[in-house]
Structure formats: C-alpha cells, structure tokens
C-alpha positions in Angstrom: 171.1 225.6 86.1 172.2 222.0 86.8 170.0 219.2 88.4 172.5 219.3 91.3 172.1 223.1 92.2 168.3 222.9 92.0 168.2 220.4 95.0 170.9 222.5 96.6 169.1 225.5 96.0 166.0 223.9 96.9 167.7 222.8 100.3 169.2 226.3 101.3 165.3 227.8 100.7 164.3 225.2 102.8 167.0 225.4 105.9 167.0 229.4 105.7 163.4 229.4 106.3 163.3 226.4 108.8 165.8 228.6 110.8 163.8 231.7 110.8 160.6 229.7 112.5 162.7 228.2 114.4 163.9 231.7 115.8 160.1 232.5 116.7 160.6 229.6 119.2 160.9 230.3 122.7 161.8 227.8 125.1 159.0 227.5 127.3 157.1 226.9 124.0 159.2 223.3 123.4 156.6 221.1 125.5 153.5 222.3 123.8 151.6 220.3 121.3 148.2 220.9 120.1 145.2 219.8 121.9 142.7 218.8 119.3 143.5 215.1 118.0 146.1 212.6 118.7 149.6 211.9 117.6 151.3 215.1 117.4 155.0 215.6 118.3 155.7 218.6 120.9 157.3 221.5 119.8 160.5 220.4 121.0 160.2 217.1 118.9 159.4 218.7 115.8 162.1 220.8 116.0 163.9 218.2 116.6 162.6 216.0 113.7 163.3 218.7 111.7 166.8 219.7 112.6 168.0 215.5 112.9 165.9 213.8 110.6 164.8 216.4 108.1 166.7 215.9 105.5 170.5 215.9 105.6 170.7 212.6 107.4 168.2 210.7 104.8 170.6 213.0 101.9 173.4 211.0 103.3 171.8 207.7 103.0 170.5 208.2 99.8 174.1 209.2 98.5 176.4 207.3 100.3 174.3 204.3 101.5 175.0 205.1 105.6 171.4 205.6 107.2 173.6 205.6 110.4 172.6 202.7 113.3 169.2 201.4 113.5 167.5 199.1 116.1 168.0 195.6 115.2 163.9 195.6 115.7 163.7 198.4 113.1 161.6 197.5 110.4 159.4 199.3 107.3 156.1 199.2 109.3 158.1 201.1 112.6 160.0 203.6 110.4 158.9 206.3 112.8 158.3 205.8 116.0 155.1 207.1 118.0 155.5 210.7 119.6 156.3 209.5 123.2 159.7 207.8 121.9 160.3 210.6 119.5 163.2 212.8 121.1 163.3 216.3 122.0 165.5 219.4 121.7 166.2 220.7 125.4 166.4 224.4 123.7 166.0 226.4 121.0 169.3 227.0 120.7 170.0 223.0 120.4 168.0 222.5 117.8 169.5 225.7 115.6 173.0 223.8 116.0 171.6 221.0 114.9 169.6 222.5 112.0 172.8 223.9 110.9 174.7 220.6 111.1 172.1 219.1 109.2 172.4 221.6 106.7 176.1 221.4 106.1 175.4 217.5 106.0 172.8 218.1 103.4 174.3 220.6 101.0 177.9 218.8 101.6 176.5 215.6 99.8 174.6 217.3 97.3 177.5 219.3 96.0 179.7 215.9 95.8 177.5 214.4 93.5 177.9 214.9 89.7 174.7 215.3 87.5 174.9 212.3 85.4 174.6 210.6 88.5 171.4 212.2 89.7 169.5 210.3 87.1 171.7 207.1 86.4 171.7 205.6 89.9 168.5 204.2 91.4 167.7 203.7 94.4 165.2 202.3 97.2 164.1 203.9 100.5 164.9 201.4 103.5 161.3 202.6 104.6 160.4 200.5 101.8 159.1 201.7 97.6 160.7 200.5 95.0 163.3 202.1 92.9 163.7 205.7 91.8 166.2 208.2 90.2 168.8 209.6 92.7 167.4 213.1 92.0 163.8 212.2 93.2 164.8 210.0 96.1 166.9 213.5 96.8 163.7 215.8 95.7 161.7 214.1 98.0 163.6 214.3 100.7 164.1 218.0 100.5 159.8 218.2 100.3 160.3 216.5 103.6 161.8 219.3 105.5 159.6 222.3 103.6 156.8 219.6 104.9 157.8 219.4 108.6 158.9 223.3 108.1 154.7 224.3 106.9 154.1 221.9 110.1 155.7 224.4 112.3 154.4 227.2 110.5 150.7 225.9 111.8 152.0 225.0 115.2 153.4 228.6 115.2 150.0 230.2 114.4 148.2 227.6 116.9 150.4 229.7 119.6 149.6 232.9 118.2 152.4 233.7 116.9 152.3 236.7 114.1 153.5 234.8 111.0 152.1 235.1 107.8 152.9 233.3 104.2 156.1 235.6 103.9 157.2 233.6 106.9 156.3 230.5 105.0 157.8 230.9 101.8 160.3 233.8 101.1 163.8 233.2 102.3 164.8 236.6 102.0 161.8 237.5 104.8 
C-alpha cells in the first residue's frame, strides 16, 4: 500500500463514519449544545464544521496552496472564531451534501498527488507551526475530522442517542 492510499483510505473511514452520525441527526436536534461548560458549537455548527472545514478544504490548501478567502483581519491567534460566529447547517440534509462535497474535495486531491511528493514538499499551516512533510500536514488533517467526528459521537450520547464504539469506529457498521 502506497503513502497516498493510506491518507485516502484513512479519509473514506473517516467520511463513511462522519456520515452515519450524521444520519442519527434529526433536525430539531441542530440547535442543541451541551449545558455543562462554555464554548461549545451547537449541533448544527459542528456538523457544519465538520462537513466545511473538516478536512477537504484544509486538503486543498495544503496541496494546492488555495485556503480560499479569508478576512483581511484573519490572523494565527483568530484562526477559529468563537461559537456565536461559527455558522450553522439549516438541516441535516445540508450538511450531508456538504460532507459529501467535502469528501470528493478531499479524496480528489489526495489521489492527484504522487508519493514522492508526500514526503519531498514541506509545508507550513497558515494557523502558524513550522514546516512539516506533505504527508503529515495531510495526516493531521484527516485526525481532524475523526476528531470533530468522536466530538459528535459524545454529543450523540449527551442526547441519548443509542450509539456505541461500533458507531465510532467501524465503517462497515
């Protein structure tokens, strides 16, 4: 197996399973958020994190240099934003188109990259860290999503939804 089809591999897992909790979703869920602590996104805007800024978007960035428009204001120490200027998805549905678009985004780049160039080109995060191999700029950016995607595994059991580590983990589930 090639460097190249482990992050793409890596990616699918990641997006299948993403999708399926996304599916346990309803959406008079999308406004909650939990009550203990501060700073958490709503349903809606983790779903939306997740399905926009997961990982096909920072994929592109890291391959082809376009992290899209950014505020003029947009520095390393506002990267992201506090939860009330984080957007949300309007439905479930929304954010399952998006996830997908993502995903085509994602698995698009990664399958136009050759695998000497996973470890010859280096490059920097515009959220600031030095250098690193395109492959782990790449790795890490897929841990992102399965991050974000264990995130919604929790807020789905804060609910009480009926998800166990099957749900978490196995993509054929």
């Amino acid at each position: 197996m090639t460097p190249r089809q482990v992050l793409i591999d890596e990616a699918e897992a990641g997006y299948a399973i993403t999708e399926r909790l996304f599916r346990r979703v309803s959406d008079a869920e999308l406004s909650w958020r939990p009550s203990e602590g501060h700073g958490w996104m709503t349903m809606g805007q983790l779903l939306m994190h997740c399905a926009s800024f997961g990982c096909g978007k920072a994929i592109r960035g890291f391959v082809e240099g376009d992290w899209g428009a950014a505020p003029e204001e947009a520095t390393v120490d506002v990267h992201v934003p506090p939860p009330s200027a984080m957007p949300a998805v309007v439905s479930v549905r929304q954010a399952l188109e998006l996830l997908a678009e993502d995903r085509r985004l994602a698995v698009g780049c990664l399958g136009a990259l050759g695998n000497a160039e996973l470890f010859e080109r280096c490059v920097a995060a515009p959220w600031g860290g030095g250098e690193l191999p395109l492959f782990q700029q790449l790795l890490h950016t897929v841990a992102h999503l399965v991050q974000h995607k264990g995130q919604l595994f929790d807020y789905l059991k804060l609910i009480g939804k009926n998800v166990s580590t099957v749900d978490l983990w196995n993509e054929s589930a």
